[in-house]
N, C-alpha and C positions, 0 to 999 in steps of 0.2 A: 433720313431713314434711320432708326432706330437698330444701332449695332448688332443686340444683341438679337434681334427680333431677326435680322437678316442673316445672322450667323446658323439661327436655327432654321429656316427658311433653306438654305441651300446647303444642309445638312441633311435635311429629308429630299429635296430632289437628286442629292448625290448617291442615299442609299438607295431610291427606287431605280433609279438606272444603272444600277450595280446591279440592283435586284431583276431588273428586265431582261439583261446582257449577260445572263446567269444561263447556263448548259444544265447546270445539276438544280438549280433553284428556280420553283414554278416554269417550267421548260413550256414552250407554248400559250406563254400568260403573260398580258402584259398590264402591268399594275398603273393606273391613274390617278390623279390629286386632284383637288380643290382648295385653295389656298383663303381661309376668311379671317379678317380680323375681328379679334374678341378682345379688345380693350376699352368695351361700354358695354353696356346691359342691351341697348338694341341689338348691338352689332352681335351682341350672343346669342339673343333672341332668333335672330336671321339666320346667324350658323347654324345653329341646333334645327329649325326649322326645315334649311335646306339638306341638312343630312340624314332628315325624318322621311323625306320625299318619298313615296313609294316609287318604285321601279317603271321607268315607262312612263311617268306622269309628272307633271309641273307644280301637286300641292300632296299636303298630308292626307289621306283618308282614312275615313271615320266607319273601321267597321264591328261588327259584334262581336270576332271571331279575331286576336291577332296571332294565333299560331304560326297561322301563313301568309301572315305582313313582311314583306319583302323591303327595306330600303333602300335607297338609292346606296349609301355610303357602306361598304363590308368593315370600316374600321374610321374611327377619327384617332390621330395623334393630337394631344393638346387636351383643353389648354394646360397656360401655365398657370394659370390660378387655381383657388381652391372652389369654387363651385365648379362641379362638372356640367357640361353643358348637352352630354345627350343620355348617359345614364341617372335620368330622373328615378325621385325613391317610389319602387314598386312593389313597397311590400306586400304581399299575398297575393303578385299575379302575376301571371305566368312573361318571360321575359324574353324570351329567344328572340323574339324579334328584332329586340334592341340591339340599336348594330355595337362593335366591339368598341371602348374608348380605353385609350392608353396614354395618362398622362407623364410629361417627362421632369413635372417639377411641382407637382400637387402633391403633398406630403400629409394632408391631413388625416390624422388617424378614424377619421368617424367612414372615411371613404372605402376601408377595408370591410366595412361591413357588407356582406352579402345579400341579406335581405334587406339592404336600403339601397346599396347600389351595386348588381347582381353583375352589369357586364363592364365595369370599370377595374381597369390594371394599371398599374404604373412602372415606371422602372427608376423609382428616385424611392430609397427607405423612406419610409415613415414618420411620421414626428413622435410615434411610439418609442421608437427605438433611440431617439436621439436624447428623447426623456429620459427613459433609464440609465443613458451612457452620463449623463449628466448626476441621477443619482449616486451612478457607483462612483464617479468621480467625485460628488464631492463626502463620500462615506471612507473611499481610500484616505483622502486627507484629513479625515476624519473633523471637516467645518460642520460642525452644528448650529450656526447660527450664521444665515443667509438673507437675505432680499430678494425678493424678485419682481421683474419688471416683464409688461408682453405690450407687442403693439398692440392698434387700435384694430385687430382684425379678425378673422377665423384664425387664420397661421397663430396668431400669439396669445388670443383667448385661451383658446384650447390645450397650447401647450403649457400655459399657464397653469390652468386648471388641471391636467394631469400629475404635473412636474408637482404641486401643491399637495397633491394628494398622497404619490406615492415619495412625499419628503416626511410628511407628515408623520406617515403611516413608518417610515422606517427611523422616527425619533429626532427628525431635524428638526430645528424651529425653526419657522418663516417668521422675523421681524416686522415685514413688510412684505407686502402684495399691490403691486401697482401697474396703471397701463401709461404705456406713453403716448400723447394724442396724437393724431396724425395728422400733415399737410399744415405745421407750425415748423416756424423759424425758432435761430437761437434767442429772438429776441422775446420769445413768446410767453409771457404768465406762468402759462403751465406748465412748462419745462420749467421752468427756474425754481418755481414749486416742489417740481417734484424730485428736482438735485436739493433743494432746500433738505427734504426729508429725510434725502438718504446721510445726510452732511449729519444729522440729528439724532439717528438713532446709531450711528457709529458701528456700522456695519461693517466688515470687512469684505466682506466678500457677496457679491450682487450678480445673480443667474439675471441674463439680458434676451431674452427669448423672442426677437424682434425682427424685423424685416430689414433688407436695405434701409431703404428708404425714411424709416421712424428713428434707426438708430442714427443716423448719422445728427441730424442737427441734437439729439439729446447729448451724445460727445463732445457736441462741438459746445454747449453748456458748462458741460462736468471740466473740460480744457477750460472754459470763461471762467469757473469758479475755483480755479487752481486746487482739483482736489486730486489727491496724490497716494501711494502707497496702498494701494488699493486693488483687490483679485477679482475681475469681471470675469463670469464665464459664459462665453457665445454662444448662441445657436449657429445652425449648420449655414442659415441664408446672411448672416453679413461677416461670419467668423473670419473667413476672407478676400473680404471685398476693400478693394483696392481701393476706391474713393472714401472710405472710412481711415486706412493706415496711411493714409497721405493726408490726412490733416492735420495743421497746424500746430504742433503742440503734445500731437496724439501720443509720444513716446513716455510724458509724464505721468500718464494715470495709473500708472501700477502695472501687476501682470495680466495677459488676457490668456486664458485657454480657452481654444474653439470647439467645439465638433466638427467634424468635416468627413463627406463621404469616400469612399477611399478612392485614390486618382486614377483616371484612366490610362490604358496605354496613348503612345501618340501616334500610331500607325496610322489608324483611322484618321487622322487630323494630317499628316504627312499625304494621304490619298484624296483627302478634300480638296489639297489647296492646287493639287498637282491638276485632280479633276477641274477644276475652277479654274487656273492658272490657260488649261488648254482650252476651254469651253470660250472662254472670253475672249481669247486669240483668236478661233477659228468664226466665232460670231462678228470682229473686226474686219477681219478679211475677207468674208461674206459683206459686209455691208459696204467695204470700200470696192470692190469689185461692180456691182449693180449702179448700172447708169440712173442717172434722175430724172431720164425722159421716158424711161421702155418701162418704170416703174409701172406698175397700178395699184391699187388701193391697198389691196391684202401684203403684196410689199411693203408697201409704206407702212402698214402697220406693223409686220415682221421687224422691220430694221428698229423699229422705234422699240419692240418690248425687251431685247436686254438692258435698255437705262430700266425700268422700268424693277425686273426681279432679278436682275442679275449682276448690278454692278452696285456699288457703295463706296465712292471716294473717301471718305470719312473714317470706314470699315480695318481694322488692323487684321493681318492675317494671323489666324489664329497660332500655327504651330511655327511662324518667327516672333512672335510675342504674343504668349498665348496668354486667356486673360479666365482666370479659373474657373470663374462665374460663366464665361462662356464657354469654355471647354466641357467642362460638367455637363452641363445642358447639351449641347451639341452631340455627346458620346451618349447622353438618353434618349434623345432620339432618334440618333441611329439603332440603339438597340431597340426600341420601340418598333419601330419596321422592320426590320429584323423580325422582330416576335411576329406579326402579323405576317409575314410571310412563310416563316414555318410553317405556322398553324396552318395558314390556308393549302401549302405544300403537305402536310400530313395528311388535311380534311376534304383534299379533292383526292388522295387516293384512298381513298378508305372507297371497301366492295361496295356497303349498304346506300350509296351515293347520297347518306342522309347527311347534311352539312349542321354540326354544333360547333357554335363560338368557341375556340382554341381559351380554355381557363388555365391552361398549364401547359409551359412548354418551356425546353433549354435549347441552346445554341450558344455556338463559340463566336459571334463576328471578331475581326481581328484576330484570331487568337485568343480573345478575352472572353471567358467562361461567364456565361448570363444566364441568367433561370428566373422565370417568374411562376410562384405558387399560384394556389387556387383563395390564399387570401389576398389577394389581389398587388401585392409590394415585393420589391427587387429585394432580397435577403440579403443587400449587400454588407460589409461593416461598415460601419459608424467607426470612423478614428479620431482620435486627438490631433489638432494643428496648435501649438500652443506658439504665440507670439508674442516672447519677455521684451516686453516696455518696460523695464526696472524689475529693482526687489520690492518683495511682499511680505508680509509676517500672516503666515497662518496660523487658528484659533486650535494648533497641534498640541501643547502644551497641557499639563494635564492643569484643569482651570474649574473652580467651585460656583456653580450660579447661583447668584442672587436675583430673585424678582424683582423686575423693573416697574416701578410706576407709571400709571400713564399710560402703558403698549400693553400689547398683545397678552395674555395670560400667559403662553409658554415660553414668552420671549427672555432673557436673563442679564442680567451684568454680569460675566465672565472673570471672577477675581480668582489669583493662585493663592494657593492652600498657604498657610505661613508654617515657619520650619518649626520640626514636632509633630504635625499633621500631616495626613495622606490621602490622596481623590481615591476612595474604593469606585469602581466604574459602575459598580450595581446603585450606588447613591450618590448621584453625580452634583446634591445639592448641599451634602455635610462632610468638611473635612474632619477626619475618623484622627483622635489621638492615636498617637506611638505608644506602645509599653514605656513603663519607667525603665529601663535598662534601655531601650532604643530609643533612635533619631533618624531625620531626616530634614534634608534641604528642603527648600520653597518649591512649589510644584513640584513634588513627589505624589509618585502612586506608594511607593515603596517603604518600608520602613526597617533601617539598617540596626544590627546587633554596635553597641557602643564600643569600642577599644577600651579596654581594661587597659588603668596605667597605674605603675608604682615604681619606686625606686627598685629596680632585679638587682639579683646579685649579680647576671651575666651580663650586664651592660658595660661599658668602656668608661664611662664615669664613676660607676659605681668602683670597677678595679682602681680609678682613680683616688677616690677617698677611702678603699678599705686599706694599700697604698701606709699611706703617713700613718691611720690606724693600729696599722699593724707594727710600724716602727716604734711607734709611740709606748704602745704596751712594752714590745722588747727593751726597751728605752728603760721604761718603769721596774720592770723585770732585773734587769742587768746591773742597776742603782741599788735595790732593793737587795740584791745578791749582794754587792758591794758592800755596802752599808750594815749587812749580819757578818761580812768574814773582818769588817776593821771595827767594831761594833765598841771595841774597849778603846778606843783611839781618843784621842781630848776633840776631835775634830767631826767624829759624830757624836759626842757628847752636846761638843758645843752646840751643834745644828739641833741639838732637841734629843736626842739617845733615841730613847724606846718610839717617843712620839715621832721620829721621822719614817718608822714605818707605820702608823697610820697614816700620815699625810701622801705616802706616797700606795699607799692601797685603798684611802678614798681615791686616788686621784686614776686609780686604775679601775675603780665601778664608774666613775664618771666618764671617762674613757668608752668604757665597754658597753656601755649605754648606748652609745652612737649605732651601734651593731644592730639596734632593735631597728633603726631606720631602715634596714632593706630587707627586700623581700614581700610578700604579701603581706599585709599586717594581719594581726592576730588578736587574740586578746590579753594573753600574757606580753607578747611585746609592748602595746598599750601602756599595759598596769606598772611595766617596771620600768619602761623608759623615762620620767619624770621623777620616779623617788630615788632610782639609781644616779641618777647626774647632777639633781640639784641638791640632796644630801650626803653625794661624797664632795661634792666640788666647796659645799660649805663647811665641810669638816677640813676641809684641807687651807680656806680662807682665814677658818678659825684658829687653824693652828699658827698660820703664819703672824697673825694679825696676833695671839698670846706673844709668839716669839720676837716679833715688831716691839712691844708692847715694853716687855723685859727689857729689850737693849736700849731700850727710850729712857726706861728707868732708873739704870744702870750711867748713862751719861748724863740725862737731864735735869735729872730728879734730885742729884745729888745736892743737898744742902737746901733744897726745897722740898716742900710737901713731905715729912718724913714717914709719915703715917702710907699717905698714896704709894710712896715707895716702896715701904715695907710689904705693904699688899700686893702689888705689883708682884717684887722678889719671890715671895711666897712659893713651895713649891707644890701646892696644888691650884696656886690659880690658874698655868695655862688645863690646865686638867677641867677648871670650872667653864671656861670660856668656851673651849673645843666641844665640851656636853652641852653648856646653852647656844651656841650657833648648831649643833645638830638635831637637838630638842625640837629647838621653833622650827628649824625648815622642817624636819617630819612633820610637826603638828600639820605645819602648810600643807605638805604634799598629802596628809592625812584627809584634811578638810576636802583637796580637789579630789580625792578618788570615792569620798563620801556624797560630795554637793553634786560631782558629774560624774558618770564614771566615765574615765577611758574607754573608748573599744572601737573594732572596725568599723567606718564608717564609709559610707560610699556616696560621691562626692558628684552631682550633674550638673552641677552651675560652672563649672573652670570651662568646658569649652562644650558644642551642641555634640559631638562625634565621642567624648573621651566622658570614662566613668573612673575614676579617679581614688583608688583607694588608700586609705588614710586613717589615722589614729583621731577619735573625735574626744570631747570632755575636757575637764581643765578648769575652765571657767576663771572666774575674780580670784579663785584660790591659787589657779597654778600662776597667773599671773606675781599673787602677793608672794608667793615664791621665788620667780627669777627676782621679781624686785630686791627680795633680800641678801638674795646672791651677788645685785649690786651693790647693795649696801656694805655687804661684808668686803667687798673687794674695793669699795671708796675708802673705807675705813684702812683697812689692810696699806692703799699708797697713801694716805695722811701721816700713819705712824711711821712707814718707810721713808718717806720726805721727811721728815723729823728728824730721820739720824741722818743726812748728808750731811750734815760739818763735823760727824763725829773724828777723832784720831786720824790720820792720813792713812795709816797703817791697815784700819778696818774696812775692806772695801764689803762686804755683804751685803751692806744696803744700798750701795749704789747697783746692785745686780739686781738687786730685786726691786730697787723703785722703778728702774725699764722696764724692767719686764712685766711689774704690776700697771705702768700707763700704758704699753703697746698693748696689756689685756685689757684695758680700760678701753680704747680706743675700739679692738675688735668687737669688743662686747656691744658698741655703743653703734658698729656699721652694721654689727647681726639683727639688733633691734628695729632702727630706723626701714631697715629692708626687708623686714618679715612682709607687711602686707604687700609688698610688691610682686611676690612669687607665689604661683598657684599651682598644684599639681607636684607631678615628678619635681619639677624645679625650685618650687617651696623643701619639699624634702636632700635634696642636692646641698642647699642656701642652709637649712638649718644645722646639718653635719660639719659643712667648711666655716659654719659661724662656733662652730660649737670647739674644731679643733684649733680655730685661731683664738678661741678663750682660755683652753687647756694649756698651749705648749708653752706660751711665755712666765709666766708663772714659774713652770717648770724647769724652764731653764736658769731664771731667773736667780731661783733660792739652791735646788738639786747641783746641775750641774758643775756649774763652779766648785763644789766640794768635789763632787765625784772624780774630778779632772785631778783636782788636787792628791784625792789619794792613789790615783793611777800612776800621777809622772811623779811624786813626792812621799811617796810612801816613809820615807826612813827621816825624816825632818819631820814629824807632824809632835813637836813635843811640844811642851805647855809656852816654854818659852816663845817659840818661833811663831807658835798658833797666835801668840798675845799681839808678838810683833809684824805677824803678815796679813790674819784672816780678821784679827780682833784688836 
């Protein structure tokens, strides 16, 4: 016996004798059945036939007039298929004859039609509505590019065809449209085929609009061909059916979301089994009671008909393990007779005693509120059952199509937009440029304003290098004070007189230069940071590298080169040298603010987020400029390394050859590391390079004097200077 065929079976004898044994419902009426099978085209043939019967008679008649054609049958429940089998299409004629059919699992939406089939109701929603719950699901998740797959039948033609239509219509593309054939194994051609396909055009996501029965061996394929990470979405008839999630493997194909109609209560199914449970006991005890001799024939036959419709070994009960597919079904038709007995309970009290087919009626059975319109379908909801067999990646991301070769005309390659770019939603096939001031990451709709960056004054680094800056100047300041109030002394004499305060007020524009680094650049910052720094730092190279010069001349020269010496001595040659190293570095700095100019520049290559602003120009010139500033300072420690062996007494030059190699050194880690810093942190790197060039120098030649005339003031005579400093 056929489970579920016997589930519904004595689910309508339990409503009719609920419905008989009813006080308030049809009182004095007692309602009768006819049980036929319709699982072949005769046996439908027969049914439909027998329930055509006119009233009182044993065949259909054939008359000119069917106003007042009477049938035998006031209502068929059934079938479960999609051909109805008693409201045949009678468009443009008159129909009341036709007795009322109320299907409890026929879902097809052509069957709502009125003028094709005028006295057919259901109480199972429609595959209209399971269409749609499917569109807006897959529009919430916003999949635009699907597959779809229907059985070989009315149920999945048709749902195909609509589901197609209104995908279409609302901007999805169907990659593919295919059926799956029916009453094939997993080992079949055509399944393998048609997993081949979906394996090919790399579909994510596949609407399965399919019966029992079709779906399962086509799973049991998709599990054969180990395809994986992938979002099926069901129909209502195998979304959850238990011999599809019990197969083998079924947990690997990705995510499923079903439709499914909404559950019923279990009361009704708690009163089936209780009705059943006692009906079978008291038919036992009936039959064990009756001797086997006083029997006669219509006994023998009694005892014999509950094997017959009443019992099923095989059969699970439904509300201790209920099985959804037959619960479903079984709660439609109880409401199905249900409906028919309203109706008939409204239409035998009605005054005019004229009886019309019930097209509309509500009742609560169970407690549970049921209403069938006049378009012939149960309004019930369509819900989601979603049963995650793994993770999925949906096509949510915002993604640019390319036409695919090969498929479909609307079908795409789904590539993300690359950073810079952005999906506008109105042109879902061109990724739109950013402004030049904005960015954006890889699949962006968006396009973000860049973060301006430069060195602030307010920043915590920046106090960091304004910091020694500032010492430094003081530093210069404080010397430079020193150096005008001992100014007649032999000891700033020695050191240069008057020229030591040029050296130490180039060395304070060079200095001060650094200052242009922060803040937003400008264009006078620009223009003066490069002739401020590289033609005081070379006037101040110059000077040293005359006074190097002298004292080289002074011990080396002696009784050699006496002409070189003389020139040397001379006392405008530091005067000459100090003009031509300031000379040529202007020219230099002349050339770069003629060949480029300086000026604000704004910078989108250092990173995709950060707009970078910065002093641009320079070129081969500024470079031939620091390069001289090397030179003058290579030159500068040649002549200082020159007078180490001078007198033991004269230590000057051993202060200054340190502190002209520890600036050699700095100079030489600022350079090697310029192109390694970009941004803010290039401007950081070029500051701390620039005061690790200044201060050794400085301390180098300056302070040592300075100290001297602080803690020695009153010894600095010619004598002492000859035998301490010189």
């Amino acid at each position: 016996v056929w489970s579920h065929g016997y589930h519904l079976l004595q689910t309508m004898r339990f409503a009719l004798e609920e419905i008989n044994n009813s006080s308030s419902l049809l009182p004095n009426v007692t309602l009768g059945y006819d049980i036929y099978d319709t699982c072949s085209e005769s046996a439908n043939l027969y049914a439909t036939l027998r329930a055509l019967v006119q009233k009182g008679q044993r065949d259909v008649g054939v008359l000119p007039a069917l106003q007042h054609y009477e049938p035998t049958a006031v209502a068929v429940i059934g079938p479960d298929t999609h051909p109805p089998c008693v409201s045949l299409p009678v468009e443009g004629n008159p129909f009341s004859w036709l007795p009322l059919q109320i299907s409890y699992e026929a879902s097809l939406e052509t069957l709502s039609l009125k003028r094709l089939y005028p006295s057919f109701l259901r109480t199972i929603p429609s595959d209209g509505q399971q269409v749609k719950a499917i569109a807006l699901l897959l529009q919430s998740f916003q999949w635009s590019w699907v597959a779809l797959l229907g059985s070989d039948n009315a149920y999945g033609r048709d749902g195909l065809d609509a589901l197609y239509e209104l995908l279409v219509a609302s901007g999805v593309c169907v990659a593919y449209r295919g059926i799956i054939p029916t009453n094939k194994d997993a080992s079949s051609p055509e399944l393998q085929r048609l997993v081949r396909i979906l394996t090919d055009i790399r579909v994510n996501v596949t609407v399965v609009f399919s019966n029992v029965n079709s779906a399962r061996p086509f799973f049991e394929v998709v599990v054969q061909n180990n395809i994986t990470g992938m979002v099926w979405v069901a129909s209502e008839d195998w979304s959850l059916a238990q011999n599809i999630w019990q197969l083998p493997g079924i947990q690997t194909i990705g995510s499923v979301i079903g439709m499914s109609v909404e559950q019923a209560e279990s009361t009704m199914l708690e009163h089936l089994e209780s009705w059943k449970y006692a009906e079978e006991r008291a038919v036992s005890e009936s039959a064990g009671s009756t001797g086997a001799g006083g029997e006669n024939r219509s006994s023998s036959s009694e005892s014999t008909w509950p094997n017959c419709t009443q019992q099923c070994p095989g059969c699970h009960l439904l509300a201790a393990a209920p099985n959804i597919y037959d619960t479903q079904a079984s709660n439609n038709v109880y409401s199905a007779v249900y409906a028919v007995a309203h109706g008939l309970h409204d239409l035998l009290g009605c005054a005019s005693g004229v009886i019309f087919f019930p097209l509309q009626c509500g009742f609560s059975p169970c407690a549970q509120r049921f209403s069938i319109s006049l378009g012939g379908s149960s309004p019930s909801r369509a819900v989601l059952a979603a049963k995650a067999l793994g993770q999925h990646s949906g096509l949510s991301s915002p993604l640019r199509c390319l036409l695919q070769q090969n498929r479909h005309r609307c079908c795409f390659s789904c590539v993300a937009c690359p950073a810079g770019t952005f999906l506008n939603r109105t042109d879902p096939y061109t990724c739109q440029a950013c402004g030049a001031d904005e960015w954006s990451p890889a699949r962006s709709e968006l396009c973000f304003n860049r973060t301006l960056e430069f060195l602030s004054w307010a920043e915590p680094l920046s106090w960091a290098l304004l910091a020694p800056i500032a010492l430094l100047l003081l530093l210069l300041a404080a010397l430079s004070l020193l150096f005008a109030l001992h100014a007649s002394t032999p000891l700033v004499r020695a050191a240069g007189g008057r020229l030591c305060f040029l050296m130490l007020g180039s060395l304070g524009c060079a200095c001060g230069s650094l200052l242009c680094y922060f803040g937003a650049p400008s264009r006078p910052c620009c223009l003066l940071r490069l002739p401020l720094f590289a033609v005081g730092f070379a006037v101040f190279l110059s000077s040293v590298a005359a006074r190097c010069l002298q004292l080289v001349a002074i011990f080396k020269l002696r009784g050699r080169c006496p002409r070189l010496r003389r020139a040397c001595l001379r006392r405008r040659t530091p005067l000459l040298l100090v003009a031509a190293g300031a000379a040529g570095q202007a020219a230099l700095c002349l050339a770069a603010l003629l060949s480029a100019p300086p000026g604000p520049l704004r910078r989108r290559d250092v990173a995709a987020e950060l707009l970078v602003l910065e002093c641009g120009g320079g070129g081969a010139a500024e470079a031939a400029a620091e390069a001289l500033n090397v030179a003058l300072s290579g030159g500068c420690f040649a002549l200082s390394y020159a007078g180490k062996d001078l007198p033991a007494a004269y230590r000057e030059a051993r202060c200054l050859t340190c502190g002209l190699l520890l600036h050699l050194a700095c100079a030489a880690a600022a350079l090697c590391t310029r192109g390694a810093f970009r941004g803010r942190e290039a401007a950081l790197a070029a500051v701390l390079g620039a005061l690790c060039t200044l201060a050794p120098p400085l301390a180098g030649y300056f302070v040592p004097r300075g100290l001297a005339l602080l803690l020695r003031p009153d010894k600095l005579s010619w004598l002492l200077l000859m035998t301490t400093f010189v």
